[in-house]
C-alpha positions as a Markdown table, in Angstrom:
| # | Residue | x | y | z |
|---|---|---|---|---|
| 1 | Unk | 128.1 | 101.9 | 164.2 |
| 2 | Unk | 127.3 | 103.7 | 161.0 |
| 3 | Unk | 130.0 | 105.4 | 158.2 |
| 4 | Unk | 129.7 | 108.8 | 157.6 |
| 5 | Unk | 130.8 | 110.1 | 153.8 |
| 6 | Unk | 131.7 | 113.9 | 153.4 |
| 7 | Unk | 133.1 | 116.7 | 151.4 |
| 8 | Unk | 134.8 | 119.0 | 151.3 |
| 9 | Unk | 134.9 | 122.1 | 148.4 |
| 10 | Unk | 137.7 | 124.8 | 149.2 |
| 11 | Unk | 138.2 | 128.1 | 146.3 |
| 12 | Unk | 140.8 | 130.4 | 147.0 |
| 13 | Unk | 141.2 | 128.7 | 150.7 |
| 14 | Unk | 137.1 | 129.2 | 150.8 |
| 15 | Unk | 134.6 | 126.9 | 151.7 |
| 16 | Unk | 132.3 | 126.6 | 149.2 |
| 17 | Unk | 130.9 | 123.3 | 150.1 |
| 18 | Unk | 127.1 | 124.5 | 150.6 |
| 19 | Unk | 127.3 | 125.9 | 147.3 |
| 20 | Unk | 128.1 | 122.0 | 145.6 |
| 21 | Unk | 125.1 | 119.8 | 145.0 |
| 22 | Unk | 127.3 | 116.7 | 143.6 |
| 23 | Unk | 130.7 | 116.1 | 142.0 |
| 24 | Unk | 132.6 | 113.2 | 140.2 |
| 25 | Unk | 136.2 | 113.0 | 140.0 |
| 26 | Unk | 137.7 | 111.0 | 137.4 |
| 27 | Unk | 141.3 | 109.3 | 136.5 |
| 28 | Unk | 142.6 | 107.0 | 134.3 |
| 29 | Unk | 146.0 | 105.3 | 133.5 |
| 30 | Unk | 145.7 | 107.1 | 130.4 |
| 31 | Unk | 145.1 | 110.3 | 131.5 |
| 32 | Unk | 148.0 | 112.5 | 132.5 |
| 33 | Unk | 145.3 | 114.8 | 134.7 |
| 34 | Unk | 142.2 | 114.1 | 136.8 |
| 35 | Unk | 139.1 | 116.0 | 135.6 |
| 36 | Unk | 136.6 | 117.4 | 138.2 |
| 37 | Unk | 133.2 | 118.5 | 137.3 |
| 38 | Unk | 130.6 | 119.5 | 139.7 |
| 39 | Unk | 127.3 | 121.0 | 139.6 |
| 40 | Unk | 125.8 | 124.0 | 141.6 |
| 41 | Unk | 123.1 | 124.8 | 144.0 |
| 42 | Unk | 123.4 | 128.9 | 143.8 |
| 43 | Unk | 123.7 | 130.3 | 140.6 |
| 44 | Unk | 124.7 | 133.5 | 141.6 |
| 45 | Unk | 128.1 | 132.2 | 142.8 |
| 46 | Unk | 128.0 | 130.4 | 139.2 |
| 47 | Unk | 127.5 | 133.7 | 137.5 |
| 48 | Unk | 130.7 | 134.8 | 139.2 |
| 49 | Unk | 133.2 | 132.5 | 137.8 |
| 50 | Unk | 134.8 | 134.1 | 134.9 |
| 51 | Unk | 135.2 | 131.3 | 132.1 |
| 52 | Unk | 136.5 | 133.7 | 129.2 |
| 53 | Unk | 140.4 | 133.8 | 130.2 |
| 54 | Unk | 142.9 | 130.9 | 130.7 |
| 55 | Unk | 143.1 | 130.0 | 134.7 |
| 56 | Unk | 146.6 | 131.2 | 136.1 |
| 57 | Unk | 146.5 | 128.6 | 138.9 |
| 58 | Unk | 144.3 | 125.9 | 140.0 |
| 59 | Unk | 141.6 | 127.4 | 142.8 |
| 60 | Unk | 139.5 | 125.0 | 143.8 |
| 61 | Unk | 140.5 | 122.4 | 146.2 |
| 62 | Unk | 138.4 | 119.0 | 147.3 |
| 63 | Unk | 138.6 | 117.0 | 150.1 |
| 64 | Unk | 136.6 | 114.1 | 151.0 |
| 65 | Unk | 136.7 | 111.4 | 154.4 |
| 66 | Unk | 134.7 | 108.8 | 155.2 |
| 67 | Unk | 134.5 | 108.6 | 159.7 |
| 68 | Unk | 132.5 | 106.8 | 162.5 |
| 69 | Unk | 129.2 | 108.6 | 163.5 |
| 70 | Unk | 129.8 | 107.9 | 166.5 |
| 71 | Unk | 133.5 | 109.5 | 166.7 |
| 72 | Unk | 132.6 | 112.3 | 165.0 |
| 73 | Unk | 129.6 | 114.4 | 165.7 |
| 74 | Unk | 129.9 | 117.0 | 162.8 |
| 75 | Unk | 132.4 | 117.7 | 159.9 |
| 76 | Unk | 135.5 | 120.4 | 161.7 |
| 77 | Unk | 137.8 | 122.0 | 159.3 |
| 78 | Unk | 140.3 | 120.5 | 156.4 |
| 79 | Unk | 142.9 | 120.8 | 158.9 |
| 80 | Unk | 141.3 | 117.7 | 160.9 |
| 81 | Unk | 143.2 | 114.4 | 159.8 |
| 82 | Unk | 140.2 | 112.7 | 158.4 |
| 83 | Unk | 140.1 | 114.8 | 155.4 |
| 84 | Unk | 142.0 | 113.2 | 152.8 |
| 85 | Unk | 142.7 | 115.7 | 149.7 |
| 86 | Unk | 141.5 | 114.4 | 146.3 |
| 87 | Unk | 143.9 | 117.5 | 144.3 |
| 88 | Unk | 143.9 | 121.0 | 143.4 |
| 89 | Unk | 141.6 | 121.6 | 140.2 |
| 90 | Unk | 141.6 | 124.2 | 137.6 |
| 91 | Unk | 138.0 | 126.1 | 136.8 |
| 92 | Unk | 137.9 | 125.7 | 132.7 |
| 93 | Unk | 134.2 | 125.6 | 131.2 |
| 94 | Unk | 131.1 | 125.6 | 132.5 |
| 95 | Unk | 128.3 | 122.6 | 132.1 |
| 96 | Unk | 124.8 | 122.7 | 131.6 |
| 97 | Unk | 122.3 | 119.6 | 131.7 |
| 98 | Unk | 118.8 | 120.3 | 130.2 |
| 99 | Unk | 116.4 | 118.5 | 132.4 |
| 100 | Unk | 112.3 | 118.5 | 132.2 |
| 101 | Unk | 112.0 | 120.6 | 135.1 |
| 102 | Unk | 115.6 | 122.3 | 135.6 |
| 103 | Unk | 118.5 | 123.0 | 134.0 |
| 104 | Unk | 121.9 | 122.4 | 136.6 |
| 105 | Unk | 124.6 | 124.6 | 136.0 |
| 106 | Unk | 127.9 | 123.0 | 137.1 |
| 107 | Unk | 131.7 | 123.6 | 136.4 |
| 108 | Unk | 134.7 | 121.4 | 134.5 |
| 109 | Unk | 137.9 | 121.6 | 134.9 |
| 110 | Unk | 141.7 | 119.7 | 135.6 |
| 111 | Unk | 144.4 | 118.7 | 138.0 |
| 112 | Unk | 146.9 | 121.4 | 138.5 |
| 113 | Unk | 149.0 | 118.6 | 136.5 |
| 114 | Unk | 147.0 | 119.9 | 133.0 |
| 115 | Unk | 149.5 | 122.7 | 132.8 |
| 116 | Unk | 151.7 | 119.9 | 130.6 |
| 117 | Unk | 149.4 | 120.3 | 128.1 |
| 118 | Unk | 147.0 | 122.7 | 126.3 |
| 119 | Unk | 146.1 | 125.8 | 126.9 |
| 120 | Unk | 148.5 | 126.3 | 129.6 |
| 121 | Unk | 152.5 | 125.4 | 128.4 |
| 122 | Unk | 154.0 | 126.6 | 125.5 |
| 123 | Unk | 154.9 | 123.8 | 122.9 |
| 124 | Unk | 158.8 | 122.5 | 122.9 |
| 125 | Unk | 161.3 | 122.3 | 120.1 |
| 126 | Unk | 164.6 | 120.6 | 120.7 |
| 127 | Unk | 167.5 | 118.3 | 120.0 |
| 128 | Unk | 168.6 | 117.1 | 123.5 |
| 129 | Unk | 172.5 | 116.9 | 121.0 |
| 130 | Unk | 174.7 | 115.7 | 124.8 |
| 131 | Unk | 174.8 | 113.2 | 126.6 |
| 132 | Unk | 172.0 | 113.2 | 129.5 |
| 133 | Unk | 169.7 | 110.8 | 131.1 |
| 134 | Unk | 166.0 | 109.8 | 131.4 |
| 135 | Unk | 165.6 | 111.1 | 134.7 |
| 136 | Unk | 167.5 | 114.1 | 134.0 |
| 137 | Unk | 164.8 | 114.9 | 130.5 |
| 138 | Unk | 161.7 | 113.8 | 132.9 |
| 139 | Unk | 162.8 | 115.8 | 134.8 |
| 140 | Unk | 163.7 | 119.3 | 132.7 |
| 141 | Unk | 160.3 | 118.6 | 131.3 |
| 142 | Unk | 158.5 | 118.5 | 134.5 |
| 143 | Unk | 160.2 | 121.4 | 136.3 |
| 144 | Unk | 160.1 | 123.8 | 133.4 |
| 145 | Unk | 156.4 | 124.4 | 134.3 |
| 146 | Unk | 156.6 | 124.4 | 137.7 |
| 147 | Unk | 156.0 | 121.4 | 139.2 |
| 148 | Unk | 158.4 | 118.9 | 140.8 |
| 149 | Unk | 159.9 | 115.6 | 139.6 |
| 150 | Unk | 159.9 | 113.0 | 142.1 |
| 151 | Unk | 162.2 | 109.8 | 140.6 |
| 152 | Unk | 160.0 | 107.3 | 143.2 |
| 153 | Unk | 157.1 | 108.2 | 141.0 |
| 154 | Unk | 158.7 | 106.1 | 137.9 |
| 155 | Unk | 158.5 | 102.5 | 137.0 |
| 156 | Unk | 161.3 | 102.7 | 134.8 |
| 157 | Unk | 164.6 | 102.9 | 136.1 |
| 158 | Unk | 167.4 | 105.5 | 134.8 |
| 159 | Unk | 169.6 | 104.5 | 131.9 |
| 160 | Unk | 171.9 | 106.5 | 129.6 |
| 161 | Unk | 170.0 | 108.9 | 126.9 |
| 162 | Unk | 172.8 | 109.4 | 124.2 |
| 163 | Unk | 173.3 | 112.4 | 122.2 |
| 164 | Unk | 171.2 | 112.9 | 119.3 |
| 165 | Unk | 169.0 | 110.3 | 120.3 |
| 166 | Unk | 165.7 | 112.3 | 121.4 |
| 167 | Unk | 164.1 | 114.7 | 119.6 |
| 168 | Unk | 160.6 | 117.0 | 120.4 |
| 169 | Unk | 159.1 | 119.6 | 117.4 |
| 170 | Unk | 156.8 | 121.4 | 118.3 |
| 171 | Unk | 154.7 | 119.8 | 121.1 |
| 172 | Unk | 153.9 | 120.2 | 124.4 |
| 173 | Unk | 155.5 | 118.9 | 127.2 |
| 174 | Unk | 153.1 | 116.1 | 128.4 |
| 175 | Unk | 153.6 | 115.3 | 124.1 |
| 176 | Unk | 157.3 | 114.8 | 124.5 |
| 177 | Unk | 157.1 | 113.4 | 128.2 |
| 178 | Unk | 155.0 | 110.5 | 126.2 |
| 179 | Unk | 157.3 | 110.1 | 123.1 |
| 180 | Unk | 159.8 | 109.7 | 125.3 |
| 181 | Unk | 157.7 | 106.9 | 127.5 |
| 182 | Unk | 157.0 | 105.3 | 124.6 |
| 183 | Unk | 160.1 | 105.4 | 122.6 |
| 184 | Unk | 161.7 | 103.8 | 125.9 |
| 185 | Unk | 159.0 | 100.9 | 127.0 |
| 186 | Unk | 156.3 | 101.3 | 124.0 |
| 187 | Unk | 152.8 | 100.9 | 124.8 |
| 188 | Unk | 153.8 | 99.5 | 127.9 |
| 189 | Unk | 154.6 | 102.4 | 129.5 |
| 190 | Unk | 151.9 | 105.6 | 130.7 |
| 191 | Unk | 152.3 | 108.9 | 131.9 |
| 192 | Unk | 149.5 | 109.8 | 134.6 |
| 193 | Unk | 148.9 | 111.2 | 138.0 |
| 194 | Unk | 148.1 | 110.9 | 141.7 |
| 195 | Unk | 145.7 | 112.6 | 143.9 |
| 196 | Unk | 148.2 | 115.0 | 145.4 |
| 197 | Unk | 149.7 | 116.5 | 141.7 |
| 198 | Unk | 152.5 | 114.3 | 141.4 |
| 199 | Unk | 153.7 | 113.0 | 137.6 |
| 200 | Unk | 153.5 | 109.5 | 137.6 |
| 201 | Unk | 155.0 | 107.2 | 134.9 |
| 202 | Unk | 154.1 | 103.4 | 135.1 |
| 203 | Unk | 154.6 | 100.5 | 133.2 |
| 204 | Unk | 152.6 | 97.4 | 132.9 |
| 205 | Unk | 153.9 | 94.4 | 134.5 |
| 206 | Unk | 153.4 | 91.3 | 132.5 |
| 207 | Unk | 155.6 | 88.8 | 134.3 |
| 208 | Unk | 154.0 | 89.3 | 137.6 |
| 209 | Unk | 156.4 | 87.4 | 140.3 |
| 210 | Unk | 153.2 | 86.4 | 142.7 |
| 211 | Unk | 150.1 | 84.7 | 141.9 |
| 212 | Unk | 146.8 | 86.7 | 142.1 |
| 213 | Unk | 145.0 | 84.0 | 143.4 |
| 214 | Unk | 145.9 | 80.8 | 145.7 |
| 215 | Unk | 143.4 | 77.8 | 145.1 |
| 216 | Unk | 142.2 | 76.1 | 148.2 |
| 217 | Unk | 139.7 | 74.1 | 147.2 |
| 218 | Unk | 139.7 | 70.9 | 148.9 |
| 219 | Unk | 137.5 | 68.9 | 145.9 |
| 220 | Unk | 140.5 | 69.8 | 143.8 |
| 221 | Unk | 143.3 | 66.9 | 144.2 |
| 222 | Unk | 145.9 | 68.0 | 142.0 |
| 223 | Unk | 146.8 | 70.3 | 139.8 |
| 224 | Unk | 149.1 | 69.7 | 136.3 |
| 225 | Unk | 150.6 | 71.8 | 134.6 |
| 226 | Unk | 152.3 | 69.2 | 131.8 |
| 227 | Unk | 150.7 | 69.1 | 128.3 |
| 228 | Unk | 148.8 | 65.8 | 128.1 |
| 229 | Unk | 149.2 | 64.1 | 124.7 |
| 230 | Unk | 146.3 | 62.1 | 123.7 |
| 231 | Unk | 146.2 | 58.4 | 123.1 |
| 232 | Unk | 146.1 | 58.7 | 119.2 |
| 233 | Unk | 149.3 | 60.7 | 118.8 |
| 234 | Unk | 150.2 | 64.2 | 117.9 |
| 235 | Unk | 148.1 | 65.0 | 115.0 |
| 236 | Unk | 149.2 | 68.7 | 115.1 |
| 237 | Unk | 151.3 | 69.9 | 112.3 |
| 238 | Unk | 154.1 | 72.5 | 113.0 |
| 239 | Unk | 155.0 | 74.8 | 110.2 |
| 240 | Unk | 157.7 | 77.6 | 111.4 |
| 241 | Unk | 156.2 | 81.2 | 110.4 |
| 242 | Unk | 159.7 | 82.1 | 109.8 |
| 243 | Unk | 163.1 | 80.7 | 107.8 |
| 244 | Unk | 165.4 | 78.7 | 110.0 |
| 245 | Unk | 168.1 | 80.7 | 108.9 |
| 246 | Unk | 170.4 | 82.7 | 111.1 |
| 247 | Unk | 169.9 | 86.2 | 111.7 |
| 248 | Unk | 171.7 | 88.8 | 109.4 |
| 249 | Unk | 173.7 | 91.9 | 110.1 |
| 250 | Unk | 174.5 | 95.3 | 107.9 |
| 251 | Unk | 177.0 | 97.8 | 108.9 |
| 252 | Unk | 177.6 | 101.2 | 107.4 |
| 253 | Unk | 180.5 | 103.8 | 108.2 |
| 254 | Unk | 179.9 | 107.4 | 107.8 |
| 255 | Unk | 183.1 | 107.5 | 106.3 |
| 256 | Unk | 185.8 | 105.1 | 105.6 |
| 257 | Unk | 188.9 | 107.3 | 106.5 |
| 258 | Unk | 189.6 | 108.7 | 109.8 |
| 259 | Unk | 192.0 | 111.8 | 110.0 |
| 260 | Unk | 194.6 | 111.1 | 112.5 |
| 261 | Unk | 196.3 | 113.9 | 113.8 |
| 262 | Unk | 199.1 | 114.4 | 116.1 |
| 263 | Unk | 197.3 | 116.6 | 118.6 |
| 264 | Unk | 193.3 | 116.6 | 117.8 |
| 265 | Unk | 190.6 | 113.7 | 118.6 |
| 266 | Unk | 189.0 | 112.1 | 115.2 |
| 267 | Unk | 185.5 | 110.8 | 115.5 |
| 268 | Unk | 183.9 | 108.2 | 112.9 |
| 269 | Unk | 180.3 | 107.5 | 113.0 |
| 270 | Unk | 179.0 | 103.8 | 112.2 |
| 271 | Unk | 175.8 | 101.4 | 112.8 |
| 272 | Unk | 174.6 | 98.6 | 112.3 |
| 273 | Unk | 171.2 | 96.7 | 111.7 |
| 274 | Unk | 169.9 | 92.7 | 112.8 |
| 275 | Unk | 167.2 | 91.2 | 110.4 |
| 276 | Unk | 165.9 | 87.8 | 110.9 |
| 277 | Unk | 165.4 | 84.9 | 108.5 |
| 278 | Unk | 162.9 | 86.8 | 107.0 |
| 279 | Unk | 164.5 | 90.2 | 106.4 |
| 280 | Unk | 162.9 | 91.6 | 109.1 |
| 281 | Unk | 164.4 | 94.1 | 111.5 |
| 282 | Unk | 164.6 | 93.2 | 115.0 |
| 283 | Unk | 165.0 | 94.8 | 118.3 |
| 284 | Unk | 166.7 | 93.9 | 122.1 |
| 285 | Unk | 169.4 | 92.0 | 119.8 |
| 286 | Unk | 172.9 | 92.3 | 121.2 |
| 287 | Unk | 176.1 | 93.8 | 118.9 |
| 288 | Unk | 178.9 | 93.6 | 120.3 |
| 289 | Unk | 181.7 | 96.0 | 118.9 |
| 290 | Unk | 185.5 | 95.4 | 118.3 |
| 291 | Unk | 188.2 | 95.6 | 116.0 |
| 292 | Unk | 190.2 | 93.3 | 114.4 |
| 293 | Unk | 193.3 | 93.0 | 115.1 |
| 294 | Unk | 192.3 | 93.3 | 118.6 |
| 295 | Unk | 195.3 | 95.2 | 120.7 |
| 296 | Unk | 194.4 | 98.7 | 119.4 |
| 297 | Unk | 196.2 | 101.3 | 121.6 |
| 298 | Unk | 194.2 | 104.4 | 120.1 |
| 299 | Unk | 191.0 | 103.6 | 118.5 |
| 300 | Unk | 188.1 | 103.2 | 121.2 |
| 301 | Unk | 184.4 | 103.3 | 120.9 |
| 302 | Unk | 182.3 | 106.1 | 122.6 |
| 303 | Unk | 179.2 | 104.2 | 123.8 |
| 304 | Unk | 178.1 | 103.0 | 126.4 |
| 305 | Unk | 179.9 | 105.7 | 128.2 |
| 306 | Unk | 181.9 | 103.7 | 130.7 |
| 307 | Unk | 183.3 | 106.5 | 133.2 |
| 308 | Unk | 186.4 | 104.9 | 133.1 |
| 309 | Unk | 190.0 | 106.0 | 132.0 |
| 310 | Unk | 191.3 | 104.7 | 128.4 |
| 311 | Unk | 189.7 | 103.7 | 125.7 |
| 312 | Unk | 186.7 | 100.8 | 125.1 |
| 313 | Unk | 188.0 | 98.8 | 122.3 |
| 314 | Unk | 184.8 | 96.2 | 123.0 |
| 315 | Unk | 181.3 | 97.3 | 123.8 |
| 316 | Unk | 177.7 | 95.8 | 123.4 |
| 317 | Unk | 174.5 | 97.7 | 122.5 |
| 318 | Unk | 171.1 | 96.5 | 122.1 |
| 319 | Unk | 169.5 | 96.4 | 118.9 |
| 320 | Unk | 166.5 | 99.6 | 119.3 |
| 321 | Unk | 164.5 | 102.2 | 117.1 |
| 322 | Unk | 167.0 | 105.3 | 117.2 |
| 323 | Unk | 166.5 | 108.6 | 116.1 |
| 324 | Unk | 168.2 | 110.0 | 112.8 |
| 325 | Unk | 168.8 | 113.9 | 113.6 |
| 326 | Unk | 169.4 | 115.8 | 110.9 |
| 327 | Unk | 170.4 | 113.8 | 108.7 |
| 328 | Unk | 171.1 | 116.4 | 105.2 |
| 329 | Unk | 170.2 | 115.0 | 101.9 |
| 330 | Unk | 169.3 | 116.4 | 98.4 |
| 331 | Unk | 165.1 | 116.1 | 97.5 |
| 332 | Unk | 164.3 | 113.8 | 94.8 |
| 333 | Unk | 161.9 | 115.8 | 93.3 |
| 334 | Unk | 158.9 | 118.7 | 94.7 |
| 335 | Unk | 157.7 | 116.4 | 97.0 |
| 336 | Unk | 160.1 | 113.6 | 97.8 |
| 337 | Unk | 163.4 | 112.8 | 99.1 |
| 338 | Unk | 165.4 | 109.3 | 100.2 |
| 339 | Unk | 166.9 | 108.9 | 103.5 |
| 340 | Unk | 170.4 | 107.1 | 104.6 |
| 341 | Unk | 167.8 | 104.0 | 106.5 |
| 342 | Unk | 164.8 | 103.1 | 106.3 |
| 343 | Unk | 162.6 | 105.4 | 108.5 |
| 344 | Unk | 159.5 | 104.7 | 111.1 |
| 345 | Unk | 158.4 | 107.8 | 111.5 |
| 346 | Unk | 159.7 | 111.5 | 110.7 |
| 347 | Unk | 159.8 | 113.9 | 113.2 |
| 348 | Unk | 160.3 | 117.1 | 110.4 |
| 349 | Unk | 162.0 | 118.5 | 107.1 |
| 350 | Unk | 163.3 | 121.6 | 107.4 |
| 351 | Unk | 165.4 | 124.1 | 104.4 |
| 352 | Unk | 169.1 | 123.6 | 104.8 |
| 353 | Unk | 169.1 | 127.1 | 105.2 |
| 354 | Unk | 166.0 | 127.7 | 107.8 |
| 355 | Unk | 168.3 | 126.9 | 110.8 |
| 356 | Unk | 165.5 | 128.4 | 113.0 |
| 357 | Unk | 163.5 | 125.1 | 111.6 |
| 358 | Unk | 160.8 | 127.6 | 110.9 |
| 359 | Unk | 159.0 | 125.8 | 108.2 |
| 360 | Unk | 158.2 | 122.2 | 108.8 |
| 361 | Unk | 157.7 | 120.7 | 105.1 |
| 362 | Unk | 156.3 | 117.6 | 106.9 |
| 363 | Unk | 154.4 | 119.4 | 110.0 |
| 364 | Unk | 150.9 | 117.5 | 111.7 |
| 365 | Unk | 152.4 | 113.8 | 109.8 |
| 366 | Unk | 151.7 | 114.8 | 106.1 |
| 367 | Unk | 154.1 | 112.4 | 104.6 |
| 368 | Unk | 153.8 | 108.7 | 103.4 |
| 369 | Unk | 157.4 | 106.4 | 104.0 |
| 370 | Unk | 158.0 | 103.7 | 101.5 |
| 371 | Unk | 161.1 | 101.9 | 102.3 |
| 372 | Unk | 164.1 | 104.6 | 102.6 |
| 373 | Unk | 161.6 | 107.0 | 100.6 |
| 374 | Unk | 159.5 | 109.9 | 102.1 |
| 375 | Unk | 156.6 | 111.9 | 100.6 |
| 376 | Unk | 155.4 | 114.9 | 101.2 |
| 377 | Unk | 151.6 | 114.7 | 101.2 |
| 378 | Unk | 150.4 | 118.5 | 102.0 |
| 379 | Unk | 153.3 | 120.7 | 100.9 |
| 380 | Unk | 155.9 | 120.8 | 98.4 |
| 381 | Unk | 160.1 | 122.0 | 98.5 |
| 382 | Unk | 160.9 | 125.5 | 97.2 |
| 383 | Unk | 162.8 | 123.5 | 94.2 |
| 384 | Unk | 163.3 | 120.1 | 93.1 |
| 385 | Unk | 166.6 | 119.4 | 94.0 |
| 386 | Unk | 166.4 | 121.3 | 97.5 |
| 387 | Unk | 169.0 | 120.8 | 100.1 |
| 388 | Unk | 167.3 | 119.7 | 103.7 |
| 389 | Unk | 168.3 | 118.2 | 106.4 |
| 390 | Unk | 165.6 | 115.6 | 108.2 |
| 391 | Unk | 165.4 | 114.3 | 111.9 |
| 392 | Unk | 163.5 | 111.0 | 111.7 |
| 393 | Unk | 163.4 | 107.3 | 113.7 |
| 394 | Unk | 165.0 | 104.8 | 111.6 |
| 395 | Unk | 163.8 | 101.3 | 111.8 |
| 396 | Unk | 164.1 | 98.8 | 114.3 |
| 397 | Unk | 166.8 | 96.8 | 115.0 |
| 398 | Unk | 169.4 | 99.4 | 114.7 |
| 399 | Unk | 172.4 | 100.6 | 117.0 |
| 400 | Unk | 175.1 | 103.3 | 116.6 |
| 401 | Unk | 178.4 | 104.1 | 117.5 |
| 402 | Unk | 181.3 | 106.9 | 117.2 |
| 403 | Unk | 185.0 | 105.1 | 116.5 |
| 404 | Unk | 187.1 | 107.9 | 118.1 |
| 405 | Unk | 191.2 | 107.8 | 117.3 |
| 406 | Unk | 193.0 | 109.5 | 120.3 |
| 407 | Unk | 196.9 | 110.3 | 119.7 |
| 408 | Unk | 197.5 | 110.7 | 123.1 |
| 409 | Unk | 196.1 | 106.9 | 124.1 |
């Protein structure tokens, strides 16, 4: 019994498969799309494709099974349950390869998921400024060009995203799908896709909970996994890369008064930062909120949004990199201006009066941080003393809160 390997080529619902002389799909975790390129027996069918516009929808369609010779006697149609389908592909360029006795023509193009990204979507600005969810911006990104959001799809389960914590200028959506990603889990984490179009995000698993491999080996007797010292001693010397010292906290307040009113909420923003011995910021620290004295009937603290009546007068956050968003300070000079913390990276600098955010003075990362300072490196204000307002991510090791004061608690 012999294997039989086919394909499948579909345009438009067409079969084209006498038309294909070879083809190579590729994918990677990387890669948010599969790419398809495959080169052409007729070249009048080549001279029909029309390469000069940007494809409204993906047209060509490629299945491929693998069955028994001898339960199949010839290929029947991509209805028949052996055909497995590898994805719908866009037609973007053509391909030439230059041999010494022929030149193949072939085409290039993308998984219908490409429309995240360039040419196809149009590039997003916004401040996500309520409360939502990662699930719910996944899937508001996904959906707004047309294809569908499938939470089984995710490695990374749903959690709380804050207001003014997420910010995209001026990039597509596959761009802000991956800051998000990566603000979240860091490199750890990767946007990609299946075979059948669906967004997939995954996230590498370090701590795997099963082995890879069981030894069975009977000339191995035993196994130790205990450090074995040897006879001479311990010769090694341990020097601590850090100070000993405790860790450090800072707290700011964006004011120090609260109004208290007899009939309207007052909100008070404040944060804090962890350092280590060594002055260095530090992330997945918990802070725990309270006040002192402790039985406060109407001060509460906003996050983590409990759903539950009354106010929270204790809370814990984890220490993270949070996003600064629009933050309005007074430029130092032409081409420089100092921020309330210390940033990681900016996201833009806009007039105080371009509300439209029309003009980013720090567009495609021309700017240099030092400490709380920021540099413009390819434009300059309209003044010296200029008032902007910035969006950036401070530094690690940071959390924030809102102290809310409720007459009516």
């Amino acid at each position: 019994m012999s294997d039989q390997y086919g394909f499948l080529f579909l345009l438009d619902g067409v079969d084209i498969t006498d038309k294909v002389k070879s083809f190579t799909i590729e994918s990677s975790l990387e890669s948010y799309c599969r790419e398809l390129t495959f080169d052409l027996w007729d070249e009048d069918f080549y001279d029909t494709l029309d390469f000069s516009i940007i494809p409204e929808s993906a047209r060509i369609e490629v299945f491929t099974r693998i069955v028994s010779m001898d339960e199949y006697d010839e290929y029947e149609n991509e209805n028949d349950l052996a055909w497995k389908s590898q994805g719908k592909f866009f037609i973007e360029r053509p391909t030439f390869e230059v041999g010494l006795n022929e030149t193949t023509t072939g085409v290039w193009g993308r998984q219908e998921t490409a429309i995240l990204g360039e040419p196809f979507a149009q590039k997003v600005t916004k401040l996500w400024d309520a409360d939502t969810s990662f699930y719910a911006i996944c899937q508001e990104i996904i959906e707004s060009v047309g294809l569908t959001w499938d939470a089984d799809k995710c490695d990374i389960q749903d959690f709380t995203i804050y207001a003014d914590n997420f910010e995209s200028d001026n990039q597509y959506p596959i761009e802000t799908l991956q800051s998000l990603v990566e603000l979240i889990v860091g490199a750890e984490g990767f946007v990609t896709s299946d075979r059948l179009g669906n967004i997939c995000i995954k996230r590498l698993v370090r701590t795997p909970e099963t082995s890879s491999f069981n030894l069975t080996d009977l000339i191995i007797q035993s196994i130790n996994e205990e450090p074995e010292w040897p006879e001479f001693g311990n010769r090694i010397k341990i020097i601590p890369v850090e100070s000993v010292s405790q860790n450090s906290i800072t707290m700011g307040m964006s004011s120090e008064c609260i109004g208290m009113s007899l009939i309207n909420r007052s909100y008070v923003d404040v944060w804090a930062q962890v350092k280590d011995g060594e002055g260095t910021p530090i992330n997945d620290q918990v802070v725990v909120w309270s006040f002192y004295p402790a039985d406060q009937t109407k001060l509460g603290f906003i996050y983590p949004i409990s759903g539950l009546p009354g106010l929270q007068t204790t809370v814990s956050q984890n220490t993270s990199i949070i996003l600064i968003s629009k933050e309005m300070v007074r430029a130092d000079s032409l081409v420089s201006l100092t921020t309330k913390f210390e940033a990681s990276s900016v996201i833009g600098i806009w007039a105080y009066a371009d509300s439209a955010r029309l003009i980013n003075f720090a567009a495609d990362d021309n700017y240099v941080i030092d400490g709380n300072k920021v540099y413009l490196t390819n434009s300059q204000f309209n003044f010296c003393d200029q008032m902007v307002f910035i969006s950036y991510y401070a530094s690690s090791g940071m959390v924030m809160n809102t102290v809310v004061y409720d007459p009516s608690a």
